[in-house]
N, C-alpha and C positions, 0 to 999 in steps of 0.2 A: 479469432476466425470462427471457433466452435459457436457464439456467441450472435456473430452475423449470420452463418448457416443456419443457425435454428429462426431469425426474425425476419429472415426469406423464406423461409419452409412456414412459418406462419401468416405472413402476410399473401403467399401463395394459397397457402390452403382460404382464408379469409375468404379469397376473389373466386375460388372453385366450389365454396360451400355456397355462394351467392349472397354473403353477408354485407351488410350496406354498409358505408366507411364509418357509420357509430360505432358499429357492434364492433369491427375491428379493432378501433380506436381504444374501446375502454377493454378489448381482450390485450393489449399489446401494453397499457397501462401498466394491469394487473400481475401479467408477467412479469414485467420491470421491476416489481414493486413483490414478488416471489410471492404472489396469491394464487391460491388452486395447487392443484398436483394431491398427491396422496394422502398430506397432511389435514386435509379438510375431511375424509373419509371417516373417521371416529366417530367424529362430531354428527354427519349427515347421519351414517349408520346409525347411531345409539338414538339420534333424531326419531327415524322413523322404526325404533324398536319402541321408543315409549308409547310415540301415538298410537301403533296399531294395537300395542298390548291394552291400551284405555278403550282404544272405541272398540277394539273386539271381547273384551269384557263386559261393557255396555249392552253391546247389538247383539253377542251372539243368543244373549239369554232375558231378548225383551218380550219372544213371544210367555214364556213360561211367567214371567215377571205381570205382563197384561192382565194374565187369566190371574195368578195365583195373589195380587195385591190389589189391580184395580176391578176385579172383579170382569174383565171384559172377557164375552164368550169366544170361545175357542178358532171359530170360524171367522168372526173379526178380529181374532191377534195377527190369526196366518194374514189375514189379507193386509191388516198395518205392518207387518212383517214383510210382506212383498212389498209393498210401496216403498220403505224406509231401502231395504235392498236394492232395488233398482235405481232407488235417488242418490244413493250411496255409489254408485258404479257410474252412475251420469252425470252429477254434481262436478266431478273433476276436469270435466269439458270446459267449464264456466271458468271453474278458477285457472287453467292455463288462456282460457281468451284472456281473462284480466290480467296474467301475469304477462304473458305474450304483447298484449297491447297498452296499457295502462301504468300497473306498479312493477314488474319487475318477480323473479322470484320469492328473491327474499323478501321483499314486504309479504306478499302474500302468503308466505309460509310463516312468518309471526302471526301477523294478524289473524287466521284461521285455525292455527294453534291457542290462542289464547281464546278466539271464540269458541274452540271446542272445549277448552276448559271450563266455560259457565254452563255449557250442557252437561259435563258431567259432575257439575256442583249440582244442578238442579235436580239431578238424579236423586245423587246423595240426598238432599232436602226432601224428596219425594221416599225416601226409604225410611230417615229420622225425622221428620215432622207426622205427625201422623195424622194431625190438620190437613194433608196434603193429601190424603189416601182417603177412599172409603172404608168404612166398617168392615172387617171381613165376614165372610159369610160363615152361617153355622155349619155343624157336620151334618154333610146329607143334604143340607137347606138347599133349595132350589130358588127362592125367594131371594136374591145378594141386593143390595144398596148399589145401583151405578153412580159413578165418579160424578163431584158438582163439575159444573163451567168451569169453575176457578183452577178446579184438580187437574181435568183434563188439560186444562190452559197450561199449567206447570207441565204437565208431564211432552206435552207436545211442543211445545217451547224447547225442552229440552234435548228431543228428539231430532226436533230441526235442528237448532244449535251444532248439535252432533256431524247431522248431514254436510251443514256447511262448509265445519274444519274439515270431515276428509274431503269433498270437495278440493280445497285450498292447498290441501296439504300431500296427499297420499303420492299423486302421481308428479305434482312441482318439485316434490321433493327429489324423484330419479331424475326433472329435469336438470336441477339445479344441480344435482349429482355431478351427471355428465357434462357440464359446461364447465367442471373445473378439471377437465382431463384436455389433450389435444389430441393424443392419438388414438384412432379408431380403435386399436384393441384395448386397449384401457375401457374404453365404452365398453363394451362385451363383460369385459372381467367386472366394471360396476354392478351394470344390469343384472349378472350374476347373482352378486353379492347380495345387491339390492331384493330380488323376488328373495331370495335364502332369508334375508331378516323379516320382510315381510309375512312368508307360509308359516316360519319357526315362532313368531311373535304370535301368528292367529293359532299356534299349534296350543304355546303356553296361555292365553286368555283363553281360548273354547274350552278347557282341562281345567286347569289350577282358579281361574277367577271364578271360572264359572260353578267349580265345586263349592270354593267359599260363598258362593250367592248362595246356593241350594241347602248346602250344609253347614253352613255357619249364620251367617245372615249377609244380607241383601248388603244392609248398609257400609260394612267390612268390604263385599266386593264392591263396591261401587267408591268406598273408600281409595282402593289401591287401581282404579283405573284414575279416579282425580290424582293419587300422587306419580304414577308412571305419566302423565301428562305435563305434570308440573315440569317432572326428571326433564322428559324428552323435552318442553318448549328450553327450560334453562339451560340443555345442553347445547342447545342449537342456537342460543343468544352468545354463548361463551366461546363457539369456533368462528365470531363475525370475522375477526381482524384478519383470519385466514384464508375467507373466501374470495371467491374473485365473479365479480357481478357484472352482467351485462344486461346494459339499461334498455326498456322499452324501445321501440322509434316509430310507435303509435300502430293504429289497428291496421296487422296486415289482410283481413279479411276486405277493408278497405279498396286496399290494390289489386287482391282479386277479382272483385266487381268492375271493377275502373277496367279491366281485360276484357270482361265482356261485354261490359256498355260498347268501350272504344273500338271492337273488334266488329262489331255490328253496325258499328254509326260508319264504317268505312268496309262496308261487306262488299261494295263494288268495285272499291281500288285496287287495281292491277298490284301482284304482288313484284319486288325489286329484288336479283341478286347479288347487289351490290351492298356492302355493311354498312356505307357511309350515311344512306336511305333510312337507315336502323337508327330509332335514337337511345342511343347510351348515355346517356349523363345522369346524377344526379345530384339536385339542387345546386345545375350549374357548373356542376365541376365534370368535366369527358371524362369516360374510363380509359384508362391505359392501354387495356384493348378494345379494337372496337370488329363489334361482330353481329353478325344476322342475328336471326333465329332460327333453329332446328331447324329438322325438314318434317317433324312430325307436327299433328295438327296445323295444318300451313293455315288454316281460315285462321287463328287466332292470333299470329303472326303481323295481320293489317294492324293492330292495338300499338304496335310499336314502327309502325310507316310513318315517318316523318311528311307529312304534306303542307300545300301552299296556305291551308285555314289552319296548321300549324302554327307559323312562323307569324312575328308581329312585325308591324313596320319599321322599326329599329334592326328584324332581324334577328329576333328573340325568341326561342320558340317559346309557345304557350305552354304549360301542363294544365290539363283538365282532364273531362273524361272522352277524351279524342285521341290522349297520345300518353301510352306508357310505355318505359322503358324494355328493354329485351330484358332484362334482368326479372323483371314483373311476370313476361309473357315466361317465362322459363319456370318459375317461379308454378305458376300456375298449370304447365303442364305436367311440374313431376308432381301434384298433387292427383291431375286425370289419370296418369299413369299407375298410380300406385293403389286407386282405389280398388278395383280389380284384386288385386293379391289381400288390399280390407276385406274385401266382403268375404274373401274365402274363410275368416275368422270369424264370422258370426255363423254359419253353420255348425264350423267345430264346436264355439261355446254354447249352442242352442243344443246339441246332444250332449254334452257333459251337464247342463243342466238339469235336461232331462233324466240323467241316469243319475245323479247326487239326489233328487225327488225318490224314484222308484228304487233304489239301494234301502233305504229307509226303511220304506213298507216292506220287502224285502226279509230287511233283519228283523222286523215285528213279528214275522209269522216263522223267525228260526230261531231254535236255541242258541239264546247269549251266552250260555256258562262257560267259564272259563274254571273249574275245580268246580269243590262242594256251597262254596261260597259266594264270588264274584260272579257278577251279572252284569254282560256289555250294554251302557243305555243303550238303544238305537239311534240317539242323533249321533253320539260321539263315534260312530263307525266310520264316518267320512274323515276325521281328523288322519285317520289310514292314508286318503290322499297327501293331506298335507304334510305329513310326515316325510313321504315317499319323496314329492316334491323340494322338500328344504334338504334331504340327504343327494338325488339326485344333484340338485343345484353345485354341492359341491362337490360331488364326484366328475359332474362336468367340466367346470373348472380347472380341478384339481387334476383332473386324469383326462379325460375325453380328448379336450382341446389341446394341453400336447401332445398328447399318442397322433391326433391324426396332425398334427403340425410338423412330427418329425418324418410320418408316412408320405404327406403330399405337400411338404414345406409349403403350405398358410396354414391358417386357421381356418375352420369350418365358417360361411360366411349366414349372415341371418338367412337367408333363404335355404339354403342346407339345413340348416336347424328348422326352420320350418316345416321341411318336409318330413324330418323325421317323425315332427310331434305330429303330424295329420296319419302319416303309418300306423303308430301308438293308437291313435286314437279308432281309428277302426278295428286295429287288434283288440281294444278293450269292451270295445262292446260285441264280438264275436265273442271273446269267453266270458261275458254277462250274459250271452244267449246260450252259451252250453251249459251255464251252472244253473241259470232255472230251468231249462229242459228237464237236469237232474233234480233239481225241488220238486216241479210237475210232476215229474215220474214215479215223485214216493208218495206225493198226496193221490195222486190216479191209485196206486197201490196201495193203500190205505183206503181208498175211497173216501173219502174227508172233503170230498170239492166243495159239498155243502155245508159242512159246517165254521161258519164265521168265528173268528180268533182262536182255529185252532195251531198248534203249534207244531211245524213240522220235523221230525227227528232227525232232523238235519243239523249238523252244525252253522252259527255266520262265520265262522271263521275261514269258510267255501268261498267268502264276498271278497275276502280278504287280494286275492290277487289281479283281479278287476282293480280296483281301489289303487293297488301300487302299481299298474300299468298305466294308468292316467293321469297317476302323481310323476311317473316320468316325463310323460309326453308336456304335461303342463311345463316340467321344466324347462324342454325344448323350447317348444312353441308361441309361450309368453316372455321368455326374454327376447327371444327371437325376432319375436313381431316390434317391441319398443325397441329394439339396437336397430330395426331395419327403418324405422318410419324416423327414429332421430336420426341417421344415419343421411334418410335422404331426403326430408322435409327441408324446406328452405328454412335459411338460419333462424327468421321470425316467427317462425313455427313451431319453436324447439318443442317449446310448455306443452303444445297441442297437440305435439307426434307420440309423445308420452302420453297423453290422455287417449289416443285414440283408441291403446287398448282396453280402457275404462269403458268408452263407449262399446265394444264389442261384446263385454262380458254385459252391460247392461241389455243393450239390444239382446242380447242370449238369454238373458233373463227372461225378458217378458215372452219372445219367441219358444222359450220349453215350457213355461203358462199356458201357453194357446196353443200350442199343440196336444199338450199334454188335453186339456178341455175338449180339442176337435176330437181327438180318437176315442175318448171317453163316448161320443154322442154318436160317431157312426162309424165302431166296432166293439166288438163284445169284449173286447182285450184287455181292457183298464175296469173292471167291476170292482165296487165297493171290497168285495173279498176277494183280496188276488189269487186265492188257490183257486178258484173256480172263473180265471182268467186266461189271460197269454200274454205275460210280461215278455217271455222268450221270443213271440212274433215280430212287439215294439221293438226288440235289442237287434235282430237282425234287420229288422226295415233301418234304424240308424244305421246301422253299419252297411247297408246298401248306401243312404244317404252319403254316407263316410267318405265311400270309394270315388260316387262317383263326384264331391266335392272335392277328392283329391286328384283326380280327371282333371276338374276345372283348373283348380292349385298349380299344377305341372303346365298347365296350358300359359296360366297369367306369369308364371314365373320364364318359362319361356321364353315369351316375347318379351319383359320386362328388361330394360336397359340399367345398367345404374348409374348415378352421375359422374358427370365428368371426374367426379373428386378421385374417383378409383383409377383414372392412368399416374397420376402422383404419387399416391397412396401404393400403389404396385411395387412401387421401387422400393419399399420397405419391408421385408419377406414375415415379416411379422406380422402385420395389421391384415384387417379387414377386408375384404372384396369391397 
């Protein structure tokens, strides 16, 4: 009996997540056959520990690697260092369309694994071949050897390479995560886990690899990001027989278009409230139930009106791009629905970016000491975030999530978490606006405005709780955001609801770029020497921004509905909104 309950509670959820009868098919399989549940979790986990610990040994430490072996000047590392960053954050768009529509996860997560391996062979070759490298420059010399075609060709070869695997890999891999769970809090608790291995892995390569680059040699760290790559692809070949796979059913971007072609080619048809008018089948077979479509967006609604250029003479209807299913048109609304609460996440990530830049400069111009000895670099100050971030992670978990589960029996649901990370996030840059008030205040009291790389008697260890106010809220708001878009993207979209928020930290990228550039050009705020600036002004204009993107946040969230899957899902006091 326990046995049939569960393969009605599944094939129910199946038809409420709007998955087509393949994707059911090979999940009801795999079930029979005890693939997926917890037991794949090692394997995934320790998956995506190797790769991050390889490519963030790689990338974290490629601008210093540019300047300090091939000789490239400093202003062109940053800017190949922006580029590699942003394609790094947008690449993972690509590989859930392919995985989404094409090969599936698992292909795509070997094969992009294994491509990232020859980028960081090529690395390696570029550190021990010395054929590979130019001459390095004298002491003092101003005069360096820029890199041949052939060098550069190696070294950018291996850069892309790099891009590609995460790409492939970074964010398939939380999809494929979550597809071997069924119940919505299990998601939550991956995605947890998931960011937790991801910030703690970029904690240990920005630190430890990145020492051995600097202070041992190159080719040693570039060594142990090829062998943490190795680890991770073989671990992830060695948990196959456990996972539970579900296959492509071709490009659902496809079917979105086929909405709006059809929706338009019949913009003058009377709309029907009757279901039977509605065509539900696919390839031929009716659905069980048979039903309209919503009452929202009604224009896009015609897409799925059955008409007399429909049907063939036999009394068959046609599919073209005239007539698709309700499921399609549904499909396609909670994507219009949902962008709204997206966008609200590129503001957030376009002022964390912004202030991860000006922290920097920041600790440049305050005393690093820690004792008579140690000296904080200033890039490693931001690891501060991610420390914060991968502790957070599991105190949420760990404590958060049942404290308030016993308080208002559920669980806090992704938009709750949401909200809190956008709160965090304006708290942090309010007190990144009070702590350089108080830097301003000693250099104006010193009178120092004018002198460039002076050093203020200030400690950075003042940066220090900015930094862990932001590593919480990240906790928040980036699992938050992937439980809520896999949660309610259509089932074909699993790969690309988990990329989306790749896309947002990209988009955020380039967006604290170009702001940061605009304010530079028309305010006195951002000068070459920031003591004789107003970093404090930038921090409260964010955190104006902040609020009133959280205005907007509270608005989308608001009106936002969530799908049907949650009056099912209710009856279970555990799971998810």
């Amino acid at each position: 009996m326990a046995a049939t309950r569960s393969q009605q509670l599944n094939n129910l959820n199946s038809k409420l997540n709007g998955a087509r009868p393949g994707d059911s098919e090979v999940q009801m399989s795999d079930s029979g056959s005890k693939r997926g549940g917890w037991i794949t979790f090692p394997f995934i986990i320790a998956t995506m520990a190797g790769l991050t610990l390889a490519v963030g040994g790689a990338m974290a430490n490629l601008i210093v690697y540019l300047i300090g072996k091939f000789n490239v000047k400093s202003i062109d590392a940053a800017q190949i260092g922006n580029v590699v960053n942003g394609c790094s954050s947008l690449f993972p768009v690509i590989g859930a369309i392919i995985a989404d529509s094409f090969l599936g996860c698992y292909s795509v997560i070997s094969i992009s694994s294994f491509i990232s391996l020859l980028g960081m062979v090529l690395f390696l070759l570029t550190a021990t071949v010395d054929s590979l490298r130019p001459s390095p420059c004298g002491n003092g010399s101003i005069l360096c050897k820029i890199p041949s075609k052939i060098q550069f060709g190696v070294l950018y070869a291996g850069i892309t390479l790099i891009s590609i695997g995460v790409g492939g890999t970074r964010f398939t891999i939380a999809t494929m995560g979550a597809n071997q769970f069924d119940d919505p809090k299990h998601h939550g608790i991956f995605f947890n886990w998931f960011f937790f291995t991801m910030y703690t892995s970029s904690v240990v390569s920005a630190t430890a690899i990145v020492y051995v680059e600097d202070n041992v040699s190159w080719a040693m760290g570039f060594g142990l990001c090829v062998a943490a790559n190795v680890i991770g692809l073989v671990i992830f070949l060695l948990g196959s027989r456990y996972y539970r796979h579900v296959k492509p059913q071709g490009s659902p971007f496809l079917d979105l278009a086929q909405v709006f072609v059809a929706a338009i080619r019949k913009r003058k048809v009377l709309l029907s409230s009757r279901s039977e008018d509605y065509y539900n089948e696919h390839d031929g077979v009716t659905s069980m139930m048979l039903t309209e479509p919503t009452k929202s967006f009604k224009f896009i609604n015609r897409a799925a009106l059955k008409t007399e250029k429909d049907i063939q003479l036999d009394g068959k209807i046609t599919r073209s791009w005239r007539l698709c299913t309700v499921q399609q048109v549904e499909d396609l609304k909670t994507i219009i629905r949902i962008f709204p609460l997206w966008s609200t996440g590129i503001l957030l990530s376009t002022t964390i970016g912004i202030q991860s830049s000006l922290v920097v400069l920041q600790t440049l111009s305050m005393d690093r000491h820690i004792g008579p000895h140690f000296k904080i670099p200033a890039g490693s100050i931001l690891v501060t975030a991610f420390i914060s971030t991968s502790i957070s992670l599991a105190l949420i978990d760990r404590f958060l999530c049942p404290t308030w589960q016993k308080l208002t029996r559920q669980s806090p649901t992704p938009l709750q978490r949401l909200g809190l990370g956008h709160v965090l996030n304006v708290l942090t840059m309010a007190v990144s606006a009070l702590v350089e008030s108080k830097r301003l205040d000693i250099v104006r009291a010193n009178q120092v405005q004018d002198q460039p790389g002076y050093t203020v008697p200030m400690l950075a260890l003042w940066l220090l709780p900015q930094l862990v106010i932001v590593g919480i809220g990240e906790a928040l708001h980036f699992p938050g955001q992937v439980a809520l878009y896999y949660q309610e993207f259509p089932a074909s979209l699993r790969s690309m609801a988990t990329a989306m928020i790749a896309m947002i930290i990209g988009i955020g990228f380039y967006l604290s770029t170009a702001v940061i550039d605009l304010f530079r050009k028309v305010t006195g705020w951002l000068p070459d020497n920031i003591n004789n600036g107003r970093l404090d002004n930038m921090y409260w204009m964010l955190a104006v921004v902040g609020v009133l993107n959280f205005g907007y946040y509270l608005v989308c969230a608001r009106l936002y509905k969530y799908r049907s899957v949650e009056k099912v899902e209710d009856d279970d006091s555990s799971s998810y909104k």
